[in-house]
ChimeraX commands (.cxc) that place a marker at each C-alpha (Angstrom):
marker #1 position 365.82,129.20,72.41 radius 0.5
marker #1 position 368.86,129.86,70.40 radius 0.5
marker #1 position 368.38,131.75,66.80 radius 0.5
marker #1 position 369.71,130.05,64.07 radius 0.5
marker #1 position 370.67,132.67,61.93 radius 0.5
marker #1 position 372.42,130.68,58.93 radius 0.5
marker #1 position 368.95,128.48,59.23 radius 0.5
marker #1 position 366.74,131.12,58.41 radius 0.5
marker #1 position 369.09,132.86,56.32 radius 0.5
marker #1 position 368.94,129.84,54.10 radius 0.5
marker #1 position 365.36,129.68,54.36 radius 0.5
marker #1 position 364.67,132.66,53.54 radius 0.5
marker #1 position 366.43,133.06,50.01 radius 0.5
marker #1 position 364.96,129.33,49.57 radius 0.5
marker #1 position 361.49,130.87,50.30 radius 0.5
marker #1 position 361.68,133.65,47.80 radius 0.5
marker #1 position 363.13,131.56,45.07 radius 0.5
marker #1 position 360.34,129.34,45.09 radius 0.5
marker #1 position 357.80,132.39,45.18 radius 0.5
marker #1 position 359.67,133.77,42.03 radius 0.5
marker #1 position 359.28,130.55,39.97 radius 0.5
marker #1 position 355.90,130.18,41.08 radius 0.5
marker #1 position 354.86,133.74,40.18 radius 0.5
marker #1 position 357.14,133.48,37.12 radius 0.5
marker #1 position 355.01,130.46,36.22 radius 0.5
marker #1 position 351.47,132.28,36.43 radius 0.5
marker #1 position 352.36,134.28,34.22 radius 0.5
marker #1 position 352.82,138.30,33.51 radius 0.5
marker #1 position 349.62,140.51,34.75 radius 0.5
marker #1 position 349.48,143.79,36.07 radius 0.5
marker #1 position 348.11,144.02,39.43 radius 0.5
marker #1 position 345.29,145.69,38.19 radius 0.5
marker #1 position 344.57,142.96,35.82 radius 0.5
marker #1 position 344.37,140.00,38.99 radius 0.5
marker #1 position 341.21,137.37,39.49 radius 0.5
marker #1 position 340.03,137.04,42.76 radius 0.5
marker #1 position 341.68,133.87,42.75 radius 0.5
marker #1 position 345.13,134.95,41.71 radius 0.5
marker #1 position 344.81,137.56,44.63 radius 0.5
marker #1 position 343.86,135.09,46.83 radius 0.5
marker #1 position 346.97,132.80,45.77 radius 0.5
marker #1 position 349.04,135.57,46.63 radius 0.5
marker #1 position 347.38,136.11,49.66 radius 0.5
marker #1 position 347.86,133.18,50.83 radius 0.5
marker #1 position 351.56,132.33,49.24 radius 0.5
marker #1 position 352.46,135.33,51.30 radius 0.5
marker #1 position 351.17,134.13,54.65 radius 0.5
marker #1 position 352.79,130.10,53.93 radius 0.5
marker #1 position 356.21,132.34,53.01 radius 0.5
marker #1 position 356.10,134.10,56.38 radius 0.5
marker #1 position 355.05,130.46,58.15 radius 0.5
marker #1 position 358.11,128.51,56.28 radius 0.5
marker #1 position 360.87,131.30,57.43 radius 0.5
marker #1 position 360.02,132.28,61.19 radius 0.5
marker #1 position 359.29,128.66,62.12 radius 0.5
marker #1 position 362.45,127.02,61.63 radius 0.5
marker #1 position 361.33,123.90,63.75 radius 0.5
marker #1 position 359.09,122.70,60.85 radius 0.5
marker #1 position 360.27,121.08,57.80 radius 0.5
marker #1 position 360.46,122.91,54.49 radius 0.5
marker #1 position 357.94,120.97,53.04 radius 0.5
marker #1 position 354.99,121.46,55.48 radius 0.5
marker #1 position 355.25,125.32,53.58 radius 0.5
marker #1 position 356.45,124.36,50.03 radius 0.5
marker #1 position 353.55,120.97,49.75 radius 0.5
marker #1 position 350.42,124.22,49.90 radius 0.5
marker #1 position 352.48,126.47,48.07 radius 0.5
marker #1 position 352.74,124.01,44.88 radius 0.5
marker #1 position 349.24,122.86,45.92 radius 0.5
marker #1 position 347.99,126.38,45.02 radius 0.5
marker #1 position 350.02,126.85,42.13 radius 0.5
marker #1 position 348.79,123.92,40.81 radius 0.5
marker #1 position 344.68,125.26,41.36 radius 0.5
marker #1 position 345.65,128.04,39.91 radius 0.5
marker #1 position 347.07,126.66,36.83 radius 0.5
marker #1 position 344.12,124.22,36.48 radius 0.5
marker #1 position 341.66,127.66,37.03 radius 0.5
marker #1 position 343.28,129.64,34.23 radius 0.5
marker #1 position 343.61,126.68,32.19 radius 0.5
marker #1 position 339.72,126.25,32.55 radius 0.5
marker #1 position 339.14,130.27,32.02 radius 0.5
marker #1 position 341.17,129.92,28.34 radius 0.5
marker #1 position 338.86,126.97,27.15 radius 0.5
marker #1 position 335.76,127.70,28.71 radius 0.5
marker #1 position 333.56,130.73,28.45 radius 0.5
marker #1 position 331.42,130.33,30.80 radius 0.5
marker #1 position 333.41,129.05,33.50 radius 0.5
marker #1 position 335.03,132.54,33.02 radius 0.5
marker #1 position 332.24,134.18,33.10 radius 0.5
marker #1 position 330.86,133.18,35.92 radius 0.5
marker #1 position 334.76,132.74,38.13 radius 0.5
marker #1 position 335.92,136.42,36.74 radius 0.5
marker #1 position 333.12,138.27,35.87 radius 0.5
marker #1 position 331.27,140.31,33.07 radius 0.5
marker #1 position 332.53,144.00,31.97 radius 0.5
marker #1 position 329.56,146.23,33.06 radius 0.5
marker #1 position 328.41,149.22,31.03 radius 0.5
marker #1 position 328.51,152.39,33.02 radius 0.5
marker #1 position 327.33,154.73,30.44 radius 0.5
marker #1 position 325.73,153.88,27.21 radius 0.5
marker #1 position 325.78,156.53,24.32 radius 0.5
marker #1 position 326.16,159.51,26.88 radius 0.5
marker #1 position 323.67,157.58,29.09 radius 0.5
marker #1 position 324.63,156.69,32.91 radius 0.5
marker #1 position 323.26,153.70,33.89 radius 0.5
marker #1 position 322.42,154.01,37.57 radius 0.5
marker #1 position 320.95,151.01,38.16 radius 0.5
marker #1 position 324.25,149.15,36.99 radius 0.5
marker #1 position 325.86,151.52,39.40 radius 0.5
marker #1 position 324.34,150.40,41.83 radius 0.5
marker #1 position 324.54,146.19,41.30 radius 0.5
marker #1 position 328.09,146.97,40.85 radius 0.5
marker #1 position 328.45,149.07,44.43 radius 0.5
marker #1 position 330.14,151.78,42.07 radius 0.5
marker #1 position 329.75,155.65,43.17 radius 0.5
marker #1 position 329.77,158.80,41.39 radius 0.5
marker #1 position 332.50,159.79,43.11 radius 0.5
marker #1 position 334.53,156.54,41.27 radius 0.5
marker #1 position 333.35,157.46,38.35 radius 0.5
marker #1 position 334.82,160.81,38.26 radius 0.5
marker #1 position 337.74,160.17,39.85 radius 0.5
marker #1 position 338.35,157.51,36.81 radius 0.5
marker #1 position 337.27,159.61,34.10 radius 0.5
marker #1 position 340.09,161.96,35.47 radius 0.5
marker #1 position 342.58,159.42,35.47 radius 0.5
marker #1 position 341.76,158.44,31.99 radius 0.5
marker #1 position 342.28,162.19,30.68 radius 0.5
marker #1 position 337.96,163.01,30.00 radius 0.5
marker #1 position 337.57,166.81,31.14 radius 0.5
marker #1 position 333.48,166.27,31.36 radius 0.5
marker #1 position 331.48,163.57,31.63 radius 0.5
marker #1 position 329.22,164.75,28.46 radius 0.5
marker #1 position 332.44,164.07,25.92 radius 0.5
marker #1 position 331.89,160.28,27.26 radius 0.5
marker #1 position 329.97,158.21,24.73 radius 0.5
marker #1 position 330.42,154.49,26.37 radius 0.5
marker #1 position 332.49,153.98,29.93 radius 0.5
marker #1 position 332.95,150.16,30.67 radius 0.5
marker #1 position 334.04,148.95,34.27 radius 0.5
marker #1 position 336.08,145.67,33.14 radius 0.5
marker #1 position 336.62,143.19,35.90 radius 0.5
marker #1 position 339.98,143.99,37.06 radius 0.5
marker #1 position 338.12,147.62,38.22 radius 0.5
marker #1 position 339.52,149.43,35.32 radius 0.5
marker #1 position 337.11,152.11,33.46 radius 0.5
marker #1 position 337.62,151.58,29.94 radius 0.5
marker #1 position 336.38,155.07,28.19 radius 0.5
marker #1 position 335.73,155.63,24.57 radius 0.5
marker #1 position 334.40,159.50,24.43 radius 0.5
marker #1 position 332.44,160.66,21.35 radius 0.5
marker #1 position 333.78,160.17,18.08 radius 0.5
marker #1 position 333.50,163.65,16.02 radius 0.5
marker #1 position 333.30,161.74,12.93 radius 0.5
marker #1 position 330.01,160.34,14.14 radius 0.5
marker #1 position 331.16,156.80,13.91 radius 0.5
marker #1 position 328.64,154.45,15.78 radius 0.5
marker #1 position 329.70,151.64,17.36 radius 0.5
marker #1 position 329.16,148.36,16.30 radius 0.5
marker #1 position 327.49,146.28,19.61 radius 0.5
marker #1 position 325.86,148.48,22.00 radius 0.5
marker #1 position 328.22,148.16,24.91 radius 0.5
marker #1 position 331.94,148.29,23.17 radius 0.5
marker #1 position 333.67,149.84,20.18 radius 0.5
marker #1 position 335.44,146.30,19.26 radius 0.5
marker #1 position 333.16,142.78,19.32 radius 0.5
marker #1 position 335.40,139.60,19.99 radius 0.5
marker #1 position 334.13,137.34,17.63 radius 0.5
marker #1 position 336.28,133.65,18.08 radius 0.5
marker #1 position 337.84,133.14,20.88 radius 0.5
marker #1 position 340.55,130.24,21.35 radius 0.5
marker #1 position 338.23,128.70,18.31 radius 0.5
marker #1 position 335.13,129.21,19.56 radius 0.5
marker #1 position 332.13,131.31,18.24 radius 0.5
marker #1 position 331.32,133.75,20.49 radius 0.5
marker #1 position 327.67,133.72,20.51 radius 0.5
marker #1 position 326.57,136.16,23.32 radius 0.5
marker #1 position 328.73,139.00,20.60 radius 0.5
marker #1 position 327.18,137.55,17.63 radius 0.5
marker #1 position 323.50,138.17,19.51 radius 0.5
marker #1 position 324.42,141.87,20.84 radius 0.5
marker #1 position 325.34,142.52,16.80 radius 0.5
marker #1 position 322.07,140.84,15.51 radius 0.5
marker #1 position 324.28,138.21,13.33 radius 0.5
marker #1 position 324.10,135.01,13.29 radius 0.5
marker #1 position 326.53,131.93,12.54 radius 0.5
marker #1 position 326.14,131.51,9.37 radius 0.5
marker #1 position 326.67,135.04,8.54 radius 0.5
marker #1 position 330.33,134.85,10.88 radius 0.5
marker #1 position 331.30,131.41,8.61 radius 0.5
marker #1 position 330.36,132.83,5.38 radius 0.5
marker #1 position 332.77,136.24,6.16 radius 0.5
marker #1 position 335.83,134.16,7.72 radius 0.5
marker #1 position 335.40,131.42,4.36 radius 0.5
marker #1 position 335.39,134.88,2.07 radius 0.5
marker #1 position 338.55,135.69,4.01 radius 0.5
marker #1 position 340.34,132.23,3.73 radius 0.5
marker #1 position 339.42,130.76,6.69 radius 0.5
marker #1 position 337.30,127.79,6.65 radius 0.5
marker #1 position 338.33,126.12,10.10 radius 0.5
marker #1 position 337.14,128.00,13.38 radius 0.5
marker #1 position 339.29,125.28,15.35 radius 0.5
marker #1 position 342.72,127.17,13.94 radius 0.5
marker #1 position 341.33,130.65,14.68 radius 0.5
marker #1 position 343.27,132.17,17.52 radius 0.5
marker #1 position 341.24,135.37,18.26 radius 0.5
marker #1 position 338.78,136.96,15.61 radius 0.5
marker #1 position 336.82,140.45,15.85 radius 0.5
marker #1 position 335.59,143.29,14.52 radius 0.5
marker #1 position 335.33,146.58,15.26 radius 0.5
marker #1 position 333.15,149.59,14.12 radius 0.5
marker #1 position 334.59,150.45,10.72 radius 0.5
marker #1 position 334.07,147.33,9.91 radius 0.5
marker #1 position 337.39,146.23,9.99 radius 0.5
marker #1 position 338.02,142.74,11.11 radius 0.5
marker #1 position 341.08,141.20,12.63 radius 0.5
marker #1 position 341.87,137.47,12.44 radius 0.5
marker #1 position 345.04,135.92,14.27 radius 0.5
marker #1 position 346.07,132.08,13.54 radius 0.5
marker #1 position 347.15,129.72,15.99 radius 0.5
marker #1 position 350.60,129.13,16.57 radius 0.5
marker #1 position 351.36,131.09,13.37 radius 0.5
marker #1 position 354.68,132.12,15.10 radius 0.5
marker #1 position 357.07,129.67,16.53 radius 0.5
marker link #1:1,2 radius 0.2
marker link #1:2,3 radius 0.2
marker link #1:3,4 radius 0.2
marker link #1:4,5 radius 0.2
marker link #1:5,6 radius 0.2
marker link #1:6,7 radius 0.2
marker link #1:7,8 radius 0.2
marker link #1:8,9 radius 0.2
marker link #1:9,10 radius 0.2
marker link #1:10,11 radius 0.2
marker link #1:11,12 radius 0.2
marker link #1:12,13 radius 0.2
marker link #1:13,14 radius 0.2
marker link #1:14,15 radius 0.2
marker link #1:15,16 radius 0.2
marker link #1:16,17 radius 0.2
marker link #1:17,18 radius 0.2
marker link #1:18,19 radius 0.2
marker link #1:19,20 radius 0.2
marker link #1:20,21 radius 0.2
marker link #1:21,22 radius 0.2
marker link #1:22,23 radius 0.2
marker link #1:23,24 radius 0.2
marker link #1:24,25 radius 0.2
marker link #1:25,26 radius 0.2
marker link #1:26,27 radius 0.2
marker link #1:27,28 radius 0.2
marker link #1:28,29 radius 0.2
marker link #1:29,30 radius 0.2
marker link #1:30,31 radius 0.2
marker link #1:31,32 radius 0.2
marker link #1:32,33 radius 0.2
marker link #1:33,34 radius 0.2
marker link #1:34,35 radius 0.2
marker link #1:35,36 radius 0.2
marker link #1:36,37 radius 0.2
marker link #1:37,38 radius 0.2
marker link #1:38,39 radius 0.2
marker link #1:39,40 radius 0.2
marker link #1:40,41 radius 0.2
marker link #1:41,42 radius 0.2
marker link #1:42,43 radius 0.2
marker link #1:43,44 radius 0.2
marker link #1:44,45 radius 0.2
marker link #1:45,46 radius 0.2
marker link #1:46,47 radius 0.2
marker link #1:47,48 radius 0.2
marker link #1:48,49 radius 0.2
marker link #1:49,50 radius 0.2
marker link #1:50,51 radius 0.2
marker link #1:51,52 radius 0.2
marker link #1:52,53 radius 0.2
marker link #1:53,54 radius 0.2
marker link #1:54,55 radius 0.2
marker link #1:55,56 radius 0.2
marker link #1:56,57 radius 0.2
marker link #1:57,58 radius 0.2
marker link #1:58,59 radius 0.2
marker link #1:59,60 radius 0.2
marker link #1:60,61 radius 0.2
marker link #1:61,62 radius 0.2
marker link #1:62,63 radius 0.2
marker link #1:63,64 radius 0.2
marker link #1:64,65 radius 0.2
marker link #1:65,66 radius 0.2
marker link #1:66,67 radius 0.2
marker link #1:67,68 radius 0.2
marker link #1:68,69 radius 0.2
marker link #1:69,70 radius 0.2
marker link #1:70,71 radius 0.2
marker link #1:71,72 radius 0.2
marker link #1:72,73 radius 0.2
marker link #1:73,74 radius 0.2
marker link #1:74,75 radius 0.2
marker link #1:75,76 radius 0.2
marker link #1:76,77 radius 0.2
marker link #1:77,78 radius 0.2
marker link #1:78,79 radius 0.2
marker link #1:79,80 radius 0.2
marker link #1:80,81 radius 0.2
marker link #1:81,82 radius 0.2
marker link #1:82,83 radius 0.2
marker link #1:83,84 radius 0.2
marker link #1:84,85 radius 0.2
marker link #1:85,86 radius 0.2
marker link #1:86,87 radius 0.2
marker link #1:87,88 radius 0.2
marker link #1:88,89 radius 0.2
marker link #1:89,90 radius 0.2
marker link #1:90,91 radius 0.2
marker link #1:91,92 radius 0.2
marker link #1:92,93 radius 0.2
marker link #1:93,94 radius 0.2
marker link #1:94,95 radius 0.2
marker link #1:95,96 radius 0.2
marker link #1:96,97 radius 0.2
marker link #1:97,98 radius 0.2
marker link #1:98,99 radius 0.2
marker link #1:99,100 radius 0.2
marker link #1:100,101 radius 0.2
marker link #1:101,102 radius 0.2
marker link #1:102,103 radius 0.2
marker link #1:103,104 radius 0.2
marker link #1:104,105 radius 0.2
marker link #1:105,106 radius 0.2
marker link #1:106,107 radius 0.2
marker link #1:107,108 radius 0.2
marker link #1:108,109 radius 0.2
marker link #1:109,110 radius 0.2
marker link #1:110,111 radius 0.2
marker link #1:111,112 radius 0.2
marker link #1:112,113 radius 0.2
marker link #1:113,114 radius 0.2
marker link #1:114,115 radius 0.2
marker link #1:115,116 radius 0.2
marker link #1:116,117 radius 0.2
marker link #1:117,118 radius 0.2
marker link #1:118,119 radius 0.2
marker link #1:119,120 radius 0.2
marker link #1:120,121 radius 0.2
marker link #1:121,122 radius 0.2
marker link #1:122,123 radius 0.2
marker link #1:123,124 radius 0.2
marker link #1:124,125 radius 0.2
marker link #1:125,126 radius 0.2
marker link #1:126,127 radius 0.2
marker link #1:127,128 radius 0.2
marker link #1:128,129 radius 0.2
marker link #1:129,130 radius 0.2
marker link #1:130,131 radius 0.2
marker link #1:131,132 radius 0.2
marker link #1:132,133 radius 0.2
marker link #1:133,134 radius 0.2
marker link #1:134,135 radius 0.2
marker link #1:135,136 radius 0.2
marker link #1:136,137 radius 0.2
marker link #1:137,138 radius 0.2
marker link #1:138,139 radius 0.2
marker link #1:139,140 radius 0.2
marker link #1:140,141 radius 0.2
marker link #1:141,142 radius 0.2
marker link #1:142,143 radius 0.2
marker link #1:143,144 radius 0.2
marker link #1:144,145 radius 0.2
marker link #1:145,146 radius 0.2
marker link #1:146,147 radius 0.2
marker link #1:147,148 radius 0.2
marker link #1:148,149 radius 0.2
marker link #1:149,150 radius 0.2
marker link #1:150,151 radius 0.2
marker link #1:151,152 radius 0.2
marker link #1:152,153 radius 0.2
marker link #1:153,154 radius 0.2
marker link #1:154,155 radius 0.2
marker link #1:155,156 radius 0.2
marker link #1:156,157 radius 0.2
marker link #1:157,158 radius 0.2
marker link #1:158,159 radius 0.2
marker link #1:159,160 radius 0.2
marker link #1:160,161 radius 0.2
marker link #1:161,162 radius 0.2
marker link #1:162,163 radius 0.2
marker link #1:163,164 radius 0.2
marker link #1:164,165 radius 0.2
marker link #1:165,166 radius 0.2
marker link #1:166,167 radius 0.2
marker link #1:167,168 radius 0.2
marker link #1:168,169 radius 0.2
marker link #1:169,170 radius 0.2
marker link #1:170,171 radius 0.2
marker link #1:171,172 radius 0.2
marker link #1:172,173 radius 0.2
marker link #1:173,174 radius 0.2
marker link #1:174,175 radius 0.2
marker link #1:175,176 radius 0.2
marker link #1:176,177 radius 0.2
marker link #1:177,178 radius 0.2
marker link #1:178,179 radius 0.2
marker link #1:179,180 radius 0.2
marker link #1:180,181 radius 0.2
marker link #1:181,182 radius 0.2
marker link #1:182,183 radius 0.2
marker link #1:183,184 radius 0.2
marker link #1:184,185 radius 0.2
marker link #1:185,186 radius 0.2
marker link #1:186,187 radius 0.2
marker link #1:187,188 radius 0.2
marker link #1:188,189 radius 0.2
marker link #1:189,190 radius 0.2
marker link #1:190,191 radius 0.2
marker link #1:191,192 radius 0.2
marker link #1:192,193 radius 0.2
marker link #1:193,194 radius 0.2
marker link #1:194,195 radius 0.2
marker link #1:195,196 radius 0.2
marker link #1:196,197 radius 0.2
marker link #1:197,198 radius 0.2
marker link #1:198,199 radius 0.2
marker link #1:199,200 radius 0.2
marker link #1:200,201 radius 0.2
marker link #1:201,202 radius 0.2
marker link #1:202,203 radius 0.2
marker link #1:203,204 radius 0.2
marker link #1:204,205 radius 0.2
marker link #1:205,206 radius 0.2
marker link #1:206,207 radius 0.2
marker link #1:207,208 radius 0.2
marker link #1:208,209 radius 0.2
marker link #1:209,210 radius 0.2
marker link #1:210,211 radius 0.2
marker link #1:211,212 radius 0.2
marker link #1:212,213 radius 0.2
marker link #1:213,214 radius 0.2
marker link #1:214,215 radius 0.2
marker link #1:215,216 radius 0.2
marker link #1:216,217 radius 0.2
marker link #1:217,218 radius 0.2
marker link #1:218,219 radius 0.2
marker link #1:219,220 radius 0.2
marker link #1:220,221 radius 0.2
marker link #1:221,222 radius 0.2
marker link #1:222,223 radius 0.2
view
């Protein structure tokens, strides 16, 4: 069979400029930072990319119709993940709480097929000389050990699994943070109305943090 060079020449910069506009269009993550879907996507992108540029015999569209087909899932997936909590939950995961206030938590270890050796090896990438200067160590759902060692000012934390509680999120109470802080509704509405804000709907992202110092972003304050 004859190689058609300028065919697959032209398919292949045709290939990668539709895999650059749809990564472009995800959206800007680390690698570290990737759902199991978006690594899927990718995944799979990849393998359609190879399909569309060493079979020349098919059509274009046989590779590009999946490609925008999985664009288009994943779109509809993060869209879902912004507005819904628990759809996030339960698609991306929950940060799990390694050690609590100097406290390993084996057992968490374990559900989360995590080794000592990971741990260490993490703590070392994050700059912790020993393990006993660690107050709370938090394996987020991208695999990342988030590491707050002890505070020599004493300074306790405000929930008992992070330094920083999101409070609203994309206008929505977060009640799971309200619970690990022993507040309740009210108490959040009374604090944002003292503050100046009376609508939850127009609150971006609201939290607070263990000084007691509370952050409040508007929607679309900047355009």
């Amino acid at each position: 069979m004859e190689l058609d060079v300028g065919n697959i020449i032209f398919r292949t910069v045709l290939t990668y400029c539709v895999i650059v506009l749809i990564m472009r269009f995800m959206g800007k993550r680390e690698i570290g930072e990737l759902s199991i879907l978006d690594i899927v996507v990718f995944m799979m992108i990849a393998e359609m990319a190879v399909f569309a540029v060493e079979d020349p015999s098919e059509t274009f569209m046989h590779a590009l119709l999946p490609m925008g087909t999985l664009f288009i899932i994943q779109r509809t997936t993060a869209y879902l993940s912004l507005k819904n909590t628990k759809f996030r939950a339960w698609f991306d995961g929950k940060p799990s709480v390694i050690i609590s206030k100097g406290k390993i938590d084996e057992d968490e270890m374990r559900k989360q097929r995590y080794n000592f050796n990971d741990l260490m090896q993490q703590l070392r990438e994050n700059g912790t000389r020993n393990i006993q200067d660690v107050e709370f160590a938090i394996l987020e759902t991208s695999g990342k050990l988030s590491v707050f060692e002890k505070s020599k000012k004493g300074i306790e934390p405000i929930s008992p699994d992070n330094f920083v509680v999101p409070l609203v999120v994309d206008g929505n109470i977060r009640k799971d943070s309200l619970d690990k802080i022993n507040k309740t509704e009210e108490w959040l509405l009374e604090n944002l109305e003292k503050r100046g804000h009376s609508n939850i709907s127009d609150i971006s992202f609201c939290s607070l943090d263990s000084e007691d110092r509370w952050y409040i972003d508007i929607k679309d304050e900047i355009k």
